[in-house]
N, C-alpha and C positions, 0 to 999 in steps of 0.2 A: 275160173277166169283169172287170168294174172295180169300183171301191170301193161304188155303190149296190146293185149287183146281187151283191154281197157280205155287205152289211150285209141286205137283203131275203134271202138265204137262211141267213146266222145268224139272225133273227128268226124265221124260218120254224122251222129246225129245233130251236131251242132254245125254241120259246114263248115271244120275247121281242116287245117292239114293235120298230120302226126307232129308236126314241129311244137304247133302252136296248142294242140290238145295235152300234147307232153307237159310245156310251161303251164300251162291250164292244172293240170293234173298234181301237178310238183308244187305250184305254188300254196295250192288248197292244200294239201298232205304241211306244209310247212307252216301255215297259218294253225291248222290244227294240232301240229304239235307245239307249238308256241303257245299257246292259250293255254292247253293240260298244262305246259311245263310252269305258267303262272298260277295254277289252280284254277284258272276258269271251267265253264260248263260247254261243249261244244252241242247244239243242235240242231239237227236239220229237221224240222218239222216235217211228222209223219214218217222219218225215215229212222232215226237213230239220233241217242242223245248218249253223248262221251262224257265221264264225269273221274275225276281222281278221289280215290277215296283211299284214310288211311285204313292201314289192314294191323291191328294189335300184336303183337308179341304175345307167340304159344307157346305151350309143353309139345314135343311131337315124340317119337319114338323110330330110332332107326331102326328099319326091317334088317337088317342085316344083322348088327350087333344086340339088337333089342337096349339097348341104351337109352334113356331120357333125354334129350337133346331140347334146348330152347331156340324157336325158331323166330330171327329179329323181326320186327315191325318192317315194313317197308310200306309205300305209295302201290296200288295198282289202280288200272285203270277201268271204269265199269260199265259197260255195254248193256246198252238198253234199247231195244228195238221201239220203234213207232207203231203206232197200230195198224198205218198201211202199209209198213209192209212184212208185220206178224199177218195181216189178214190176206196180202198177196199170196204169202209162201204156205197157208194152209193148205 
């Protein structure tokens, strides 16, 4: 499913037009990036819980060169499904 065919089934379901499911859609997508980019914890109960975690500074090895390489720390982001809907998708 991609973002049109997203927005066409919030409209649908919620009785909205595509105009207004689109702001619906965009603002929520912007709310949740704003909270990760504070560090917050985003959840939707039962559905998905969004959290930033930091990720350590490694040894890796490039396949190519076979060389030692240190790969930087950075931020990612860590997906955690809810139980209803790991137990919908079983």
């Amino acid at each position: 499913m991609n973002k049109t065919e997203l927005i066409a089934q919030i409209a649908e379901g919620a009785g909205l037009c595509k105009v207004d499911a689109k702001k619906a859609l965009d603002a929520a997508i912007e709310a949740t990036v704003d909270a990760l980019k504070k560090g917050d914890k985003v959840q939707i109960p039962g559905i998905i819980t969004l959290a930033v975690e930091e990720r350590a500074a490694r040894k890796g090895i490039n396949p190519a060169t076979k060389q030692v390489i240190t790969i930087p720390a950075k931020k990612v982001v860590k997906v955690k499904p809810g139980k209803e809907l790991a137990d919908a998708v079983k």
